[in-house]
C-alpha positions in Angstrom: 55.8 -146.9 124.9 57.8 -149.0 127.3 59.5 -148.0 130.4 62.6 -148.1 129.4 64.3 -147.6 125.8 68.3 -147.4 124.9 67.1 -144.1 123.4 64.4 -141.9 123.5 63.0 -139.6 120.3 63.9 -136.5 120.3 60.8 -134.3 120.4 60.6 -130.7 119.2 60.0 -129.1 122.5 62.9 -130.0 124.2 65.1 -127.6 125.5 68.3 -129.4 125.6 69.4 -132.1 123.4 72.7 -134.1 123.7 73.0 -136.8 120.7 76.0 -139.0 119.9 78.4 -137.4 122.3 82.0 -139.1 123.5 84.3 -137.3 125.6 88.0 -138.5 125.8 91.0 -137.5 128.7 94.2 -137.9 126.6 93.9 -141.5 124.7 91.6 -142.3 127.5 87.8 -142.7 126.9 85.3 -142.2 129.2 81.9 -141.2 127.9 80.6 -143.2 124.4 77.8 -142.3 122.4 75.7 -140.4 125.2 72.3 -139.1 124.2 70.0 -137.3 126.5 67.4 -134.3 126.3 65.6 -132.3 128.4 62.3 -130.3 128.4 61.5 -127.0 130.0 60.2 -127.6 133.6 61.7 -131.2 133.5 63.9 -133.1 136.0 66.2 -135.5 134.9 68.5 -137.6 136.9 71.9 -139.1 136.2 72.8 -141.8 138.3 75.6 -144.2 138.3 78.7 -145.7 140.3 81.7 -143.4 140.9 83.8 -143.2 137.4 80.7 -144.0 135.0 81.1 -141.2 133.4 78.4 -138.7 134.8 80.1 -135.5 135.7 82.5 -135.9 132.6 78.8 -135.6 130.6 77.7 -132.9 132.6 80.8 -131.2 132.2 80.8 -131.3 128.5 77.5 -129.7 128.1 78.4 -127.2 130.6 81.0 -126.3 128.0 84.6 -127.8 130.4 85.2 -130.4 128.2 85.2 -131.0 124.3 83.8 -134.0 123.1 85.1 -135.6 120.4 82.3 -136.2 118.6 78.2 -135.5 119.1 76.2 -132.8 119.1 75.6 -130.6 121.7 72.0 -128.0 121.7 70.6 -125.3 123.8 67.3 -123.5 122.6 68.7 -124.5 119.0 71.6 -123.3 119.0 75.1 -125.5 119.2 76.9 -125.2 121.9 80.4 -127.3 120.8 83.3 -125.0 121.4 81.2 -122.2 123.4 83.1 -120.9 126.8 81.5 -122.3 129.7 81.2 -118.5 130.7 78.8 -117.6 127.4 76.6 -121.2 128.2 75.8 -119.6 131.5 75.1 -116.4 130.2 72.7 -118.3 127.8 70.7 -119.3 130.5 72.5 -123.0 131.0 74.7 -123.1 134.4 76.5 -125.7 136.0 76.6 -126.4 139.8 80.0 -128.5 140.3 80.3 -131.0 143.1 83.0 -130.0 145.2 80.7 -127.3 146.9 83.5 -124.8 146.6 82.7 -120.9 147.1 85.3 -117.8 147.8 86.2 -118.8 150.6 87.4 -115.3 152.0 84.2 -113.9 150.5 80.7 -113.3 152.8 77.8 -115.4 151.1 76.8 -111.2 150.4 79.6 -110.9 148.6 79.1 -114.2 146.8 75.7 -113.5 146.0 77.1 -110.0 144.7 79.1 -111.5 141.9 76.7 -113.4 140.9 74.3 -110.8 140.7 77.3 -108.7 138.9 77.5 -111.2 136.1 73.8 -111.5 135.1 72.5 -108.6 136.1 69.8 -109.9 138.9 69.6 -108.4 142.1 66.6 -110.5 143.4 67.7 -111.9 146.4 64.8 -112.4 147.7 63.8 -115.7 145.6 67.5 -117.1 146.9 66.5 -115.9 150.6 62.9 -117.7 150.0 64.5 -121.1 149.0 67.0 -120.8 151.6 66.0 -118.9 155.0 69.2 -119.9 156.6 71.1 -117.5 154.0 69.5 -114.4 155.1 70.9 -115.0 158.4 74.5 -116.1 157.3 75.1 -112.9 154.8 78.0 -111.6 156.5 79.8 -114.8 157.0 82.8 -115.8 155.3 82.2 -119.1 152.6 85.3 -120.3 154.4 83.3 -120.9 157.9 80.2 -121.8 156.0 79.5 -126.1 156.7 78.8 -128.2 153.7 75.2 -127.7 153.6 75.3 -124.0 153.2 77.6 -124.1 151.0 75.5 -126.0 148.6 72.7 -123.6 149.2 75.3 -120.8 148.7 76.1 -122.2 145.2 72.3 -123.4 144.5 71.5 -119.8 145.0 74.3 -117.9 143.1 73.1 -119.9 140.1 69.6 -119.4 140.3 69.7 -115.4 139.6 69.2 -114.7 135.9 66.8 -116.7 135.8 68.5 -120.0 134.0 66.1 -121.9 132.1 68.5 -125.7 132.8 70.3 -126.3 135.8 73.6 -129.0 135.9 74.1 -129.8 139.0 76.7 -132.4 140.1 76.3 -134.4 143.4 74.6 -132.4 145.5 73.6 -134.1 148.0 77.1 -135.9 148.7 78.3 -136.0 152.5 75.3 -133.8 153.4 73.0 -134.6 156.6 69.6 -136.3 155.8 67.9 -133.5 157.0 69.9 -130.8 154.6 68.7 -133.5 152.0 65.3 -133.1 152.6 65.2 -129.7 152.5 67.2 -129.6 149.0 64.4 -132.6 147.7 61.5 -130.0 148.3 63.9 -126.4 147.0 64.4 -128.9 143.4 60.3 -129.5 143.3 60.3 -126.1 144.0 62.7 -125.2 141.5 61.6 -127.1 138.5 58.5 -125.1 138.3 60.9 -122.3 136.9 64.0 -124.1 135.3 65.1 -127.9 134.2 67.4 -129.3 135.9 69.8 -132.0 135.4 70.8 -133.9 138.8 73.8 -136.2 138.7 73.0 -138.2 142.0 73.9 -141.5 143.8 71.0 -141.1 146.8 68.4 -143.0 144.5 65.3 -142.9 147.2 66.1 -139.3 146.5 65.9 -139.5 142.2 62.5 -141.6 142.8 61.2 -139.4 144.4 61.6 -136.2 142.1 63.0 -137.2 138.9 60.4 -137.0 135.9 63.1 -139.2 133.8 66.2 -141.0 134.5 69.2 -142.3 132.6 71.4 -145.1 134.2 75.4 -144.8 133.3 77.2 -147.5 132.8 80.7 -147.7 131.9 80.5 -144.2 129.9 77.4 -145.6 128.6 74.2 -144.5 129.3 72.4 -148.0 129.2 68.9 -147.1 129.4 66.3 -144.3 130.0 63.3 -144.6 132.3 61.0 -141.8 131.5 57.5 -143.6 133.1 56.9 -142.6 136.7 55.8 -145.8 137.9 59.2 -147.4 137.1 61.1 -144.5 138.4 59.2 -144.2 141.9 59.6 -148.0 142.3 63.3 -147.5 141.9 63.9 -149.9 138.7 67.0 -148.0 137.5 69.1 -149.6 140.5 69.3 -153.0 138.4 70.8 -151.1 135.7 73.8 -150.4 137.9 
């Protein structure tokens, strides 16, 4: 099979499956025809220059936007027209970009709404991933730098055990040693969940992503699923 394909077949194992899927703002379009899927354990990369289109597809599998046409699955089942809130509670959650928490909340308080809404109170695999958290529990999100906040958020979604991850930017306007540490937590990670990374730093998708699709335009212009290709960076000429 060649490195690279305008589309990949869609195999009966995968977890998430997005296939013919266009997003519109208004009369304005911005995503085309998308197709991408996922398997269990898998870590796939969307990368792209600012306004190709990758957190509008991100948000409309997180269930924020409605496409206006494609198909969206989850474990089989459809998730066009679902509340973002029932996708998450369905084991799908989606980590946005702009590294927001409540503000005039601790991170304890955080991590106790997010333990309120799915039920887990296992802080200890959030504490494991992130060390610095334990010590930063009783501080407000609104004195927390950009960093922890990302793990903040990382950490929120992880309890309930989520089977895919969406998680938009994270590395952006973070220090190259924060980024480092959030390259090994995602290895770490995709032994328990998928995840779906929309990312510029592309040394960083080389280095864990199992496949890649480049986004052009709203289109996504090819997929790279063989490692070889990926590690030696081939997606950048796609940009």
């Amino acid at each position: 099979m060649p490195a690279h394909t305008e589309f990949m077949a869609m195999n009966s194992d995968e977890i998430l499956v997005v296939k013919g899927v266009s997003v519109a703002y208004g009369e304005s379009k911005v995503l085309f025809d998308a197709n991408l899927s996922v398997k269990p354990g898998q870590v796939v990369a969307c990368v792209g220059r600012n306004g190709a289109g990758k957190t509008t597809l991100l948000k409309s599998i997180g269930g924020f936007l409605k496409p206006t046409s494609g198909t969206i699955t989850f474990n089989r089942t459809d998730l066009i027209g679902v509340m973002p809130y029932d996708i998450a509670r369905m084991g799908l959650k989606y980590i946005p970009q702009d590294k927001k928490v409540f503000s005039d909340l601790t991170v304890r308080e955080n991590l106790e709404l997010g333990s309120y809404a799915t039920k887990d109170y296992d802080w200890d695999q959030v504490t494991r991933l992130f060390p610095k958290l334990k010590t930063l529990m009783d501080r407000k999100g609104g004195y927390l730098s950009g960093g922890e906040r990302q793990m903040l958020m990382i950490g929120r979604a992880i309890l309930g055990s989520p089977k895919v991850l969406l998680i938009d930017e994270p590395t952006e306007g973070l220090a190259p040693s924060i980024v480092e540490q959030l390259k090994n937590v995602f290895k770490e990670l995709s032994k328990r969940t998928a995840l779906v990374i929309v990312e510029q730093n592309l040394s960083l998708v080389c280095t864990i992503a199992d496949k890649v699709y480049a986004i052009k335009e709203g289109r996504i212009v090819t997929e790279i699923s063989d490692e070889e290709s990926i590690r030696s960076n081939i997606c950048e000429r796609y940009l």
